[in-house]
C-alpha positions as CSV (number, residue, x, y, z in Angstrom):
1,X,0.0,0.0,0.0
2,X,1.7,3.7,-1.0
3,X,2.7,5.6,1.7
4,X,1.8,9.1,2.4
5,X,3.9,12.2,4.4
6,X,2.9,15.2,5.8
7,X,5.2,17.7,3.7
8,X,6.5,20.3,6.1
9,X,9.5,23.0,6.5
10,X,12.4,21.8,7.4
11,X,12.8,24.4,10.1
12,X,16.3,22.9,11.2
13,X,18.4,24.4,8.3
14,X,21.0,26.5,9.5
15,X,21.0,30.1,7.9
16,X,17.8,29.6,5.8
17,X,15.4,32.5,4.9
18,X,11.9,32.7,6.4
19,X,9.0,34.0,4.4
20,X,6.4,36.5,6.1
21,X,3.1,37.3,5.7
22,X,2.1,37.8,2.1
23,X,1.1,41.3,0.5
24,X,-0.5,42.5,-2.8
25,X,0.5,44.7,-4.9
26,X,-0.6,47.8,-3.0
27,X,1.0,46.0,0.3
28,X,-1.8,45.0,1.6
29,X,-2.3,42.1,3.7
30,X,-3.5,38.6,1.4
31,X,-5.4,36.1,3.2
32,X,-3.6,32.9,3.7
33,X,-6.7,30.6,4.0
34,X,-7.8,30.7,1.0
35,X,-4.8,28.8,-0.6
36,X,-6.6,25.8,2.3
37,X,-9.8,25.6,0.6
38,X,-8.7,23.2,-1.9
39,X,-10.4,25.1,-4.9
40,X,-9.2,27.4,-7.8
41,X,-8.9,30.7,-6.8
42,X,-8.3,34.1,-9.2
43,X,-4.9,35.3,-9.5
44,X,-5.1,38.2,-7.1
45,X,-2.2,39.8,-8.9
46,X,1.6,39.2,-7.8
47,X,1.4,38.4,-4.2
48,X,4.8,39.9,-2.4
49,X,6.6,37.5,0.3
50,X,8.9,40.0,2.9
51,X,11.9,37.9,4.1
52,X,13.0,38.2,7.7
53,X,15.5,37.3,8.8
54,X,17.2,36.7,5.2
55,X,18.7,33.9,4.7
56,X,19.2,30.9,2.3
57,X,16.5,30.4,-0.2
58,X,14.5,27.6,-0.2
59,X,13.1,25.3,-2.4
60,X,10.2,24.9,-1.2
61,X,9.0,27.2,2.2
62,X,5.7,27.3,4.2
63,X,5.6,31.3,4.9
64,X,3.1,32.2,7.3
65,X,-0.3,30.7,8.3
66,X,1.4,27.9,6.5
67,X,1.2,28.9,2.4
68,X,3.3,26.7,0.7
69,X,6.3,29.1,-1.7
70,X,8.0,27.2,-4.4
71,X,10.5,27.5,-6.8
72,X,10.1,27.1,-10.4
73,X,12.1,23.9,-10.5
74,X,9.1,22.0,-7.9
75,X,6.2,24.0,-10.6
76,X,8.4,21.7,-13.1
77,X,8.6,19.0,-11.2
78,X,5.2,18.5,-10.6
79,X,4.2,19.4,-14.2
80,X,6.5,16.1,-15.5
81,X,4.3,14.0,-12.7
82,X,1.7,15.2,-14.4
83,X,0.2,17.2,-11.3
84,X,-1.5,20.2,-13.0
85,X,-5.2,19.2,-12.2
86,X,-4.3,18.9,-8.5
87,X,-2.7,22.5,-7.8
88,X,-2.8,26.1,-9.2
89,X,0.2,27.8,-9.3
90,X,0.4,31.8,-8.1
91,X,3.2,33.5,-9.3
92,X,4.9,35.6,-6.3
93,X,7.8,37.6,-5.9
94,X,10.5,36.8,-2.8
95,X,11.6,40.5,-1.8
96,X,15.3,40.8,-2.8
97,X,15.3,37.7,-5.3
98,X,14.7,37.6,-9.0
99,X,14.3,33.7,-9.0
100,X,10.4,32.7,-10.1
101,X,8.5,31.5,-7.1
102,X,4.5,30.2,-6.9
103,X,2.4,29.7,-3.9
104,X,1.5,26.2,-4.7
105,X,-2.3,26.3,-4.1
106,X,-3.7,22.7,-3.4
107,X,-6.8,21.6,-5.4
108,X,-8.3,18.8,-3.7
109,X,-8.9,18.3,-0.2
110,X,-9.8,14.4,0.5
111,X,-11.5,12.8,3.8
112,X,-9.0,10.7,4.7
113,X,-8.0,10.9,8.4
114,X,-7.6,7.5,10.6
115,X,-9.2,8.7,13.5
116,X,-7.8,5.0,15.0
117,X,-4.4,5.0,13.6
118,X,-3.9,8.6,14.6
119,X,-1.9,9.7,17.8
120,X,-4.9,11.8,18.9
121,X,-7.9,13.3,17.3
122,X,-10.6,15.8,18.8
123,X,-13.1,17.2,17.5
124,X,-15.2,20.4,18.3
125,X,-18.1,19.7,20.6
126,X,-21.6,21.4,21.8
127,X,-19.9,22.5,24.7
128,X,-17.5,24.1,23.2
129,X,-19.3,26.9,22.4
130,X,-18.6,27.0,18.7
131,X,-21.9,25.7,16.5
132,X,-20.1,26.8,13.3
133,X,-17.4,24.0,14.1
134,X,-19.5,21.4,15.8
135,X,-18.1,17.9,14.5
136,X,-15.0,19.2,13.1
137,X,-11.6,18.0,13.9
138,X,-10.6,20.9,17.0
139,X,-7.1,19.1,17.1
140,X,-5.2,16.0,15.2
141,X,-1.6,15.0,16.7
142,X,0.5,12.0,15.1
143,X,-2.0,12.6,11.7
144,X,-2.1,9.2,9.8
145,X,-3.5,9.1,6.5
146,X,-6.3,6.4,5.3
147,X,-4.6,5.3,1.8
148,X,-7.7,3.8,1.3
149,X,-9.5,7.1,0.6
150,X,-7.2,8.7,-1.8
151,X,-7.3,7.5,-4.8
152,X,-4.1,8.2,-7.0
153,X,-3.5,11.9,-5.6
154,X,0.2,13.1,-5.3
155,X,-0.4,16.1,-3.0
156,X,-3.6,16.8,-1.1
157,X,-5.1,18.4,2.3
158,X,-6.7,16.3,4.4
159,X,-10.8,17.5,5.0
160,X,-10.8,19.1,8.4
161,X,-7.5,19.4,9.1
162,X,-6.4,21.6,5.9
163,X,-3.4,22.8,7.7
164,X,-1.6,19.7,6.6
165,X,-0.1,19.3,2.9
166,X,0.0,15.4,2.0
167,X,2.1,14.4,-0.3
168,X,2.1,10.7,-1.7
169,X,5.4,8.2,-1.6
170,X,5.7,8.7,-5.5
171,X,6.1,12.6,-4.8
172,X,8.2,12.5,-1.8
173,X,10.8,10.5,-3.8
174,X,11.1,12.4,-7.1
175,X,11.4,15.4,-4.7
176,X,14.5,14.1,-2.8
177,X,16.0,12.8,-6.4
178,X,15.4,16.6,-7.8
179,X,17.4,17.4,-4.3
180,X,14.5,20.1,-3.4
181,X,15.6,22.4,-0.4
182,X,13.8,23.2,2.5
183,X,11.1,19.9,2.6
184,X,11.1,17.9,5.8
185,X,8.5,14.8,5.3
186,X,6.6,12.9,8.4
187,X,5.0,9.7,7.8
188,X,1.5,10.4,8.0
């Protein structure tokens, strides 16, 4: 059965950059979750990353409220895997780099958390005061994926818990072979 891994930012790199909060053109602040919905959104013009601290650039780089950056080379990567139905691709600029970056904005978002097999799930409750939530995942730890329910998708969020980016097996090793910067994967 394929594996799948939560595709994260390698936070451990020594000297890297880190992305901030993204801007429009006219510096205002863009909304990060809507590249969670899982759906096709209108190019809202180029969408400016600030960098601080500076650092090395990055492959690939989840700036804030977790909006996944990529370089050019991942756009292509993904493109030869035949990808293009299951993201959008934003062009953005990284302030003081010339290099072509996207924020890789993930199409489908698939119900396919193992409540057993994960470490823990809750979800939000009556109590908790919060109707417009009520039997939604409040929190997953140690998220594990039910291949199962996937189908043949290389990169996906999981429904309810969108703040994950799964990537299949097939993905996770073309990425290391390209020798993509900046991904840390956990089994999920």
């Amino acid at each position: 059965m394929p594996g799948y891994y939560d595709l994260q930012d390698d936070m451990r790199i020594p000297g890297r950059w880190h992305l901030r909060s993204p801007r429009d053109e006219r510096g205002q602040a863009v909304a990060p979750w809507q590249f969670r919905k899982g759906q096709r959104i209108a190019p809202p013009g180029m969408i400016r990353f600030p960098v601080g601290p500076g650092g090395i650039p990055q492959d690939f780089t989840l700036a804030s409220s977790a909006i996944p950056v990529v370089h050019a080379r991942v756009v292509r990567l993904l493109e030869r895997l035949g990808a293009q139905d299951q993201v959008q691709f934003l062009p953005a600029r990284i302030e003081g780099h010339e290099e072509p970056y996207f924020i890789l904005n993930t199409l489908r978002v698939i119900r396919c958390i193992d409540d057993a097999r994960s470490e823990e799930v809750r979800y939000w409750k009556p109590e908790d005061n919060r109707p417009d939530k009520e039997g939604e995942y409040r929190n997953v730890a140690g998220l594990r994926i039910a291949p199962s329910k996937v189908g043949g998708s290389l990169l996906f969020r999981p429904w309810g818990w969108t703040i994950a980016l799964i990537v299949s097996e097939e993905l996770k090793h073309a990425m290391e072979q390209e020798g993509v910067t900046g991904t840390k994967f956990v089994a999920a």
